[in-house]
C-alpha positions in Angstrom: 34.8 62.4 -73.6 31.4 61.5 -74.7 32.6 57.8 -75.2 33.5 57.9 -71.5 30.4 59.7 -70.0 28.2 57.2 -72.1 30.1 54.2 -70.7 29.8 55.6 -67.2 26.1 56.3 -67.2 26.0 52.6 -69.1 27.3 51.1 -66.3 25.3 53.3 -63.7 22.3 51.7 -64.8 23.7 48.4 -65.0 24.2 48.2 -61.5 21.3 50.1 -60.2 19.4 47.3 -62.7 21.4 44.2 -61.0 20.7 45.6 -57.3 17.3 45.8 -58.1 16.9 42.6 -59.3 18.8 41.1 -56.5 17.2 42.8 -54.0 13.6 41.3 -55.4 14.1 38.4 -56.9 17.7 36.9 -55.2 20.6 35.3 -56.7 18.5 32.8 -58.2 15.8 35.1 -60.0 12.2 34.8 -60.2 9.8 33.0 -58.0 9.6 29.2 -60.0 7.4 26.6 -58.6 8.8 23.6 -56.6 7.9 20.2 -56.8 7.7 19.2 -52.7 7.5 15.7 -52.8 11.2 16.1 -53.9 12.4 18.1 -50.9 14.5 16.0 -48.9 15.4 18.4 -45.7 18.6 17.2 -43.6 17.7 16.1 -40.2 18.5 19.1 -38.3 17.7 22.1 -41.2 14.8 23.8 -41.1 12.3 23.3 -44.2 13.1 26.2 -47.0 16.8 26.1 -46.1 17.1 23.3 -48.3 16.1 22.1 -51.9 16.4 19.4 -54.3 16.7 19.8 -58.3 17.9 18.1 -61.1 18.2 21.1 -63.6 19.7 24.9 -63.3 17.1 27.5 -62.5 16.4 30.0 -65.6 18.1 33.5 -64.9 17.0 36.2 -64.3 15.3 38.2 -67.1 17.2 41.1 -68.8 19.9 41.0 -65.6 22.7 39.4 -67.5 23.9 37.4 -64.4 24.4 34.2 -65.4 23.4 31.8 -61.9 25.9 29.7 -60.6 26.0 25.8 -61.2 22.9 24.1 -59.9 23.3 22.8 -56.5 24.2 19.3 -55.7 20.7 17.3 -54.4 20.0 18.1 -50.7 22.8 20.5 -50.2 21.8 23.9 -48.3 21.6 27.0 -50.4 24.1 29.4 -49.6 22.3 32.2 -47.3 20.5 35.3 -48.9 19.3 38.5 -47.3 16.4 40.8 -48.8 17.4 43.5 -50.7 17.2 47.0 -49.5 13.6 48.2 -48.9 11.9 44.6 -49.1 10.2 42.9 -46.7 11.3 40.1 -44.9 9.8 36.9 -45.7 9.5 33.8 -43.9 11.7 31.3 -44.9 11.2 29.2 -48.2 8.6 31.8 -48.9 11.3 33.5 -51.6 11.1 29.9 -53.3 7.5 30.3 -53.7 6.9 27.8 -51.0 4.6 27.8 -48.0 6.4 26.9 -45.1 4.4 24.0 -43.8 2.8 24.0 -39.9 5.0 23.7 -37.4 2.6 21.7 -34.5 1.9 23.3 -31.2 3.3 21.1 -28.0 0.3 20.9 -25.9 0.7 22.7 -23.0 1.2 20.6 -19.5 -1.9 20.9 -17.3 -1.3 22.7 -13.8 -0.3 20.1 -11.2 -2.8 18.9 -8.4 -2.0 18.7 -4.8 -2.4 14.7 -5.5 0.1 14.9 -8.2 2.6 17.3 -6.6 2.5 14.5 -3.4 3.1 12.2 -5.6 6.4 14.0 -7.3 7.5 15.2 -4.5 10.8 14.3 -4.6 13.7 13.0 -1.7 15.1 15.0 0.5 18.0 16.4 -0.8 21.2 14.3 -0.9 19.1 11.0 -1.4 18.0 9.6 -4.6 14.9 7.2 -5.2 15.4 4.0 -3.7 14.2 1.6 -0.4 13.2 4.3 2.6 12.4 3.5 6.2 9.1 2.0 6.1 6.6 1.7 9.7 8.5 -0.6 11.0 10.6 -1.8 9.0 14.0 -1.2 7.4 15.7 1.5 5.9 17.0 -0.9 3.7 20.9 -1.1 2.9 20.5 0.3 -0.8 18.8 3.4 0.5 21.1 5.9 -1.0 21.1 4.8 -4.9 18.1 5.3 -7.4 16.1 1.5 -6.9 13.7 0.1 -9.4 11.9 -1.6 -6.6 8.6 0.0 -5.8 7.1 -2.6 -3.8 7.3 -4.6 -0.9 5.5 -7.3 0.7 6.3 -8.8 4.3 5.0 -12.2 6.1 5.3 -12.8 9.7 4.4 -15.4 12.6 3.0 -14.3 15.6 2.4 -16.1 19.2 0.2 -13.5 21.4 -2.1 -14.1 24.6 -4.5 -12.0 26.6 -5.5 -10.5 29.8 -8.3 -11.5 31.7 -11.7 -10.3 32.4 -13.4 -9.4 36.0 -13.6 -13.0 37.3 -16.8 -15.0 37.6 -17.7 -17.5 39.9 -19.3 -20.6 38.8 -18.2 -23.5 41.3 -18.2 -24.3 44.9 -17.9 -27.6 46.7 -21.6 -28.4 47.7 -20.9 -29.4 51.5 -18.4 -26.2 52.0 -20.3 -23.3 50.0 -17.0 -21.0 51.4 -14.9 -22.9 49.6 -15.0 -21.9 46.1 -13.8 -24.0 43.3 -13.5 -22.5 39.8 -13.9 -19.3 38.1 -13.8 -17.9 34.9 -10.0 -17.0 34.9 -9.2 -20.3 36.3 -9.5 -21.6 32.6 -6.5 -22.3 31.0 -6.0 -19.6 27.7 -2.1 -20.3 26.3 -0.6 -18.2 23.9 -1.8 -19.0 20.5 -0.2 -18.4 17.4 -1.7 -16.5 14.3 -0.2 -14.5 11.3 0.7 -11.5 9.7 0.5 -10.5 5.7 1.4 -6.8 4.1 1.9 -5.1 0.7 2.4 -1.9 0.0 3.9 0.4 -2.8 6.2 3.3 -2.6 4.6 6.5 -4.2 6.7 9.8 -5.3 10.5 8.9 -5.0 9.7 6.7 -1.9 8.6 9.9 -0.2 4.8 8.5 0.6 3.9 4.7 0.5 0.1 3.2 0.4 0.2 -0.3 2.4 -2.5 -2.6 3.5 -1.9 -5.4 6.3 -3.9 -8.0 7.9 -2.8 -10.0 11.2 -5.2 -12.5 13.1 -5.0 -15.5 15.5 -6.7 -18.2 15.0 -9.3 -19.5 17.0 -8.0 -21.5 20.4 -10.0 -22.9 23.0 -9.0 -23.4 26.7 -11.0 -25.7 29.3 -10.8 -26.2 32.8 -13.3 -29.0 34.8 -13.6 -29.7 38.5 -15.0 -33.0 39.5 -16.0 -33.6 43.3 -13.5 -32.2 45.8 -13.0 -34.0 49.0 -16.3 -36.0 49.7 -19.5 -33.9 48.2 -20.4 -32.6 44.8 -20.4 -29.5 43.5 -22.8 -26.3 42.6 -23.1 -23.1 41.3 -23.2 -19.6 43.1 -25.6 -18.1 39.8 -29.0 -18.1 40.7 -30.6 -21.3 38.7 -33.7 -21.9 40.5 -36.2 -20.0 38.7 -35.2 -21.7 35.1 -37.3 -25.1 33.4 -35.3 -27.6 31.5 -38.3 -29.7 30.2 -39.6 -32.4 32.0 -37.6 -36.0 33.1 -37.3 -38.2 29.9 -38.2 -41.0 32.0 -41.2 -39.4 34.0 -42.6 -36.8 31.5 -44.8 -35.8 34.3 -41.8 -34.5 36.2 -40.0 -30.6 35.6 -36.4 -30.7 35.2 -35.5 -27.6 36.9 -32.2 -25.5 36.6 -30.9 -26.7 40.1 -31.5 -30.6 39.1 -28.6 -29.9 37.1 -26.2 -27.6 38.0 -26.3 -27.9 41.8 -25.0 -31.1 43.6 -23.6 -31.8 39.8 -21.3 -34.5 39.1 -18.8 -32.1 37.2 -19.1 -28.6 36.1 -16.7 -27.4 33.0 -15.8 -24.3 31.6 -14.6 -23.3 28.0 -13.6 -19.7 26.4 -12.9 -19.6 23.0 -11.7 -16.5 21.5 -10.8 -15.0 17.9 -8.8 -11.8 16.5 -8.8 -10.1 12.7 -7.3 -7.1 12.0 -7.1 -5.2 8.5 -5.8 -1.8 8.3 -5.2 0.1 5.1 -2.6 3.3 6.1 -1.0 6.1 3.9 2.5 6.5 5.0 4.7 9.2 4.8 8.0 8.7 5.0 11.5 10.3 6.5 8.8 13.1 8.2 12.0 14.0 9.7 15.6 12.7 9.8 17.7 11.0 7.2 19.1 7.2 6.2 21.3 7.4 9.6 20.7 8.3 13.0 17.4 9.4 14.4 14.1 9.6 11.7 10.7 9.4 11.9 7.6 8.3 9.4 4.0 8.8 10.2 0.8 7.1 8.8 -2.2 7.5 8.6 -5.5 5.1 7.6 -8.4 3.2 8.8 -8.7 -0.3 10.8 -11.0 -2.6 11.1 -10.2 -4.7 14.2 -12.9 -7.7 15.3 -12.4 -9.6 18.7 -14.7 -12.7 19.3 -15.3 -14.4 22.4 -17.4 -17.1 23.4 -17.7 -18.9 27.3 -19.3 -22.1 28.0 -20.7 -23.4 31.2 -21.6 -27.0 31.0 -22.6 -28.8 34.1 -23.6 -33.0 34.6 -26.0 -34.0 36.9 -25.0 -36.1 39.4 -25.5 -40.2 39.2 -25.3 -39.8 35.4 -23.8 -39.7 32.2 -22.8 -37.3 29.6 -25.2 -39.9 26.6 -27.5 -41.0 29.2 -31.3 -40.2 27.8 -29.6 -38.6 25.1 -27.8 -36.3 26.8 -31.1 -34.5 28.8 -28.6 -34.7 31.8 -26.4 -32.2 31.4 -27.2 -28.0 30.8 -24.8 -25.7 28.9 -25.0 -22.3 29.4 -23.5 -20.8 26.4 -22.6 -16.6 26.2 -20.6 -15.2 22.8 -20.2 -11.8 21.8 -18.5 -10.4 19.4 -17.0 -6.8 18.9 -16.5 -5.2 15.5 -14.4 -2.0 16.0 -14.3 0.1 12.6 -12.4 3.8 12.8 -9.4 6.2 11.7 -5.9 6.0 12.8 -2.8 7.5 13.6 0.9 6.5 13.6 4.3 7.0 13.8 7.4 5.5 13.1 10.6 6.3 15.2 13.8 4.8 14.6 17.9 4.5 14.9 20.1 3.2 12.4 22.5 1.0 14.8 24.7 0.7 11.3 25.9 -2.4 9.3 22.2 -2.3 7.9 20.4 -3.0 11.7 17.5 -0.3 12.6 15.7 -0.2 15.7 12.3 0.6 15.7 8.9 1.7 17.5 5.9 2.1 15.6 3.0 3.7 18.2 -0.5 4.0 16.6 -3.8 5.3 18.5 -7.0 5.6 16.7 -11.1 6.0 17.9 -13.3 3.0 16.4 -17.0 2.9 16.2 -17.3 -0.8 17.7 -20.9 -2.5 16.8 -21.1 -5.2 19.3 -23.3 -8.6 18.6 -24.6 -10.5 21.9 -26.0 -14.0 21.9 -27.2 -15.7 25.0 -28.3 -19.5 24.7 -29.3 -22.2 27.6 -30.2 -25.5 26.9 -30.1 -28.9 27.8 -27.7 -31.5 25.6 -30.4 -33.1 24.1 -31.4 -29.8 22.2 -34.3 -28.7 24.6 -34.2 -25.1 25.7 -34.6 -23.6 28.7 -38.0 -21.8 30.1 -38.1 -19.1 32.5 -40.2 -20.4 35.8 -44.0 -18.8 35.0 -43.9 -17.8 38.7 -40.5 -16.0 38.0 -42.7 -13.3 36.3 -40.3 -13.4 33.6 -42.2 -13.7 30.0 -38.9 -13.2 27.6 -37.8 -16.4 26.5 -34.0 -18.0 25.3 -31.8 -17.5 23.3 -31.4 -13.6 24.1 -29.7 -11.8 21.2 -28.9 -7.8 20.8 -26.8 -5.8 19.5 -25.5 -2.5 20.7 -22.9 0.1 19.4 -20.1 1.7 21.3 -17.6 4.3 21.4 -14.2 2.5 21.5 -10.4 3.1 21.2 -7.7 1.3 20.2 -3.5 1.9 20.8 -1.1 -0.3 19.4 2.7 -0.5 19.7 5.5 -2.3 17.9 8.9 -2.5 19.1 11.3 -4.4 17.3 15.2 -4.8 15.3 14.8 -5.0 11.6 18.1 -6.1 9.6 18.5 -5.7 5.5 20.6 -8.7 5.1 20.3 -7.9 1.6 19.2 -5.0 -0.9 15.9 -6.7 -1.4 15.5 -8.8 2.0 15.4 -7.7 5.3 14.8 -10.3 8.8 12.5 -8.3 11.5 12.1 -9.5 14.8 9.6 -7.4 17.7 7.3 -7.5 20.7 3.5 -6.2 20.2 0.7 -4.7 22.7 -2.3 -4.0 21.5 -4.6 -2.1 23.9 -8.5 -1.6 23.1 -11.1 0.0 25.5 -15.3 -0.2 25.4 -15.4 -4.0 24.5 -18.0 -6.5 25.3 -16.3 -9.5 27.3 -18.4 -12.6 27.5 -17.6 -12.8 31.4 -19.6 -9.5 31.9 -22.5 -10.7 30.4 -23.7 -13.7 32.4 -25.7 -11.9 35.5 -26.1 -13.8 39.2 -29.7 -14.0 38.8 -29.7 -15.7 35.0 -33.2 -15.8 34.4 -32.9 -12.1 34.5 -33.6 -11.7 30.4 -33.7 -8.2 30.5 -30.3 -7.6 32.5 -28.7 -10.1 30.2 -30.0 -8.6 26.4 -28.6 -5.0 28.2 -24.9 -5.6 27.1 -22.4 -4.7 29.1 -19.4 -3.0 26.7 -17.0 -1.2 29.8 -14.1 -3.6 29.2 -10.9 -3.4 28.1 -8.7 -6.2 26.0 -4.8 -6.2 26.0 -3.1 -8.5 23.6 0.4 -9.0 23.3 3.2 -11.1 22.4 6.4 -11.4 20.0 6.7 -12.0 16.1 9.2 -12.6 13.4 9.4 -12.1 9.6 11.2 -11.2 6.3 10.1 -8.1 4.5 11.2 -8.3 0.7 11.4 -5.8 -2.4 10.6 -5.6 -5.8 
């Protein structure tokens, strides 16, 4: 029996030795130090799981457990636990190894109300792609994701005017009732001008930022009216009181306003007038609505719209010539103004998908200018001399008046129009345009009856209103 109780307690404190051992130092035995620059981790496995060596590990002292072969290079360790009442360490720390710094993602920034407009996304069921632009097409590739974030359009346009309150400047010398000319007698045709645009499509096609510019070029239009029946003809305007130098051939003789505009030879009229417009508009698009059927965009921005005018009254005097004494025969009175309208806008975009790619469109915008508004007043004679008031007039101002003045204006302009994508990254647009703009100066408001009235004429008169309209086509492409 004492054989057997010896061998029991013998192996008692065997395994109480082995589980202790176990427990602190693992299968593998004592903390050794590791050479890192031979650690080749598998992409995937954390750092510790892993280990590389080219000899067995010692065992562990006075245990008797032999360790198992040495693992193959870069194979993972079979898994160990901690041993009853140790601690649990982080991983590879068992190995003797510090487990190295794991870096900290920086942490995103909170969104601005800039950036969250700007990744706003599409209404659900649509993707990124070409939207319904102010005017323009929805575009036949609307519902699938589109690399193309920009857009640029070109169009021609051919647009006239309305007239101003008529002015009077002829009547037939013999027969003052019957008047001859006036202001709106001279011939203004439609002139042609063009359109430009680029914009750039901004979270998902949800917003857009465009800028535009559209002008007409600069036309002139002229009327004349010689003689009618058997006399000459004169002016209703008040001339009398105005010096033109003295005769070329007599220098001891005045040349006074009605030696050459009444019983005149020929009297002539010319307007010439000139239109820029340059608008930069944030756009926001599919407000309402969806790719088909009834939608809406709106804009917003600011315009900068300038309308120039200029009206020329030229009359010969009678028994001469345009060159004769260098052209001291002949007056021009010569009025321009010019009206720079600068101000905030709003707009809208309504539309209707007629299907197989055709939208039909009408694009209202309204917006209050600030409109500075240059005058310039000249009267002279063709030879370059200008013209005095008459000392017994009382009048001491002197030509050319200038002044400038600024008013409170506003400004409406709609678009109505087809558009047609006759391709994912064309579209054709055809459309009619009004543009409607009160509190302008018009150069036919500024000449007075009485002209040497200096005063009345440098007061500018800025009540009027200008309508433009007329038709345009273009292409609008993507990219």
């Amino acid at each position: 029996m004492k054989p057997l109780r010896a061998a029991a307690a013998y192996a008692i404190l065997l395994t109480v030795t082995a589980t202790t051992a176990w427990g602190q130092y693992g299968l593998y035995g004592a903390p050794q130090p590791i050479d890192l620059s031979r650690l080749d981790p598998q992409p995937g496995m954390p750092w510790g799981s892993q280990i590389a060596s080219s000899s067995p590990l010692p065992s562990p002292t006075g245990t008797g457990v032999a360790p198992p072969s040495s693992p193959v290079w870069g194979a993972p360790l079979p898994p160990t636990g901690p041993g009853p009442g140790d601690m649990v360490r982080p991983v590879g720390e068992s190995q003797g190894v510090a487990p190295p710094e794991v870096p900290q993602a920086d942490q995103p920034a909170s969104p601005t109300l800039v950036d969250q407009m700007l990744q706003e996304s599409a209404p659900s069921g649509h993707a990124c792609g070409p939207v319904p632009l102010p005017g323009y097409a929805f575009g036949g590739a609307a519902a699938r994701c589109d690399p193309a974030v920009w857009y640029a359009y070109g169009s021609g346009l051919a647009m006239g005017r309305n007239g101003a309150n008529r002015l009077w400047t002829t009547y037939e010398t013999n027969a003052p009732e019957n008047q001859l000319m006036n202001t709106q007698d001279i011939g203004m045709p439609w002139h042609g001008g063009w359109e430009v645009g680029l914009g750039r499509l901004l979270g998902c096609g949800t917003w857009a930022l465009e800028a535009s510019y559209w002008g007409l070029a600069s036309v002139d239009g002229s009327t004349s009216s010689r003689s009618v029946f058997s006399g000459p003809v004169s002016t209703p305007l008040i001339v009398s009181n105005i010096q033109f130098g003295t005769d070329p051939g007599d220098p001891g003789t005045i040349i006074y306003g009605t030696d050459l505009f009444d019983n005149a030879a020929v009297h002539l009229l010319r307007r010439r007038n000139e239109v820029h417009n340059i608008e930069i508009n944030l756009i926001r698009n599919r407000l309402f609505g969806g790719y088909r059927g009834l939608g809406c965009n709106w804009s917003m921005g600011i315009r900068f719209f300038r309308f120039e005018e200029a009206l020329t009254f030229t009359s010969l005097a009678g028994d001469y010539d345009w060159d004769d004494d260098g052209g001291a025969w002949y007056a021009v009175l010569n009025d321009r103004v010019q009206n720079n309208l600068l101000g905030f806008q709003l707009g809208c975009d309504v539309n209707w998908d007629l299907g197989r790619r055709v939208v039909v469109y009408m694009t209202p915008s309204v917006g209050i200018y600030g409109n500075q508004i240059n005058h310039d007043f000249q009267l002279y004679r063709g030879d370059g001399v200008v013209a005095v008031p008459d000392p017994d007039s009382g009048v001491t101002d002197t030509y050319p008046v200038s002044n400038s003045e600024t008013a409170l204006s506003f400004l409406t302009q709609v678009d109505v129009g087809l558009n047609w994508a006759f391709d994912d990254a064309w579209e054709a647009l055809i459309g009619y345009r009004v543009v409607f703009v009160t509190g302008v100066a018009l150069a036919d408001h500024q000449i007075p009856t009485y002209v040497v009235d200096i005063p009345e004429i440098a007061d500018i008169d800025m009540n009027g209103d200008l309508v433009y309209h007329g038709a345009y086509v273009g292409v609008v492409c993507r990219f």
